[in-house]
Phi, psi and omega in degrees: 000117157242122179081013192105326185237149191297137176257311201206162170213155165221189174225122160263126151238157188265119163118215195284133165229121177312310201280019137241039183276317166225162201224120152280103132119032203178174152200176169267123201314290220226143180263328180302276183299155173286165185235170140198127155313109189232130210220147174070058171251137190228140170216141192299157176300317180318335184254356181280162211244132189233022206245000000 
């Protein structure tokens, strides 16, 4: 929030994420441990650095 008004958005999910549920041309180093993924980050034209 700046001013009052929505600045930015993000999406974090935590755990097992379906868009990487199978992997091309890869795999993953480690399967055990948990992850979280952060996905869709937006911030308004008004707060962007435009130079």
């Amino acid at each position: 929030m700046v001013d009052d008004v929505i600045a930015g958005t993000a999406t974090m999910i935590v755990g097992n994420d379906g868009n990487y549920t199978e992997i091309w041309d890869g795999a993953w180093h480690n399967e055990v441990d948990p992850y979280a993924t952060i996905h869709r980050i937006a911030i308004g034209d008004g707060l962007r650095d435009n130079t």
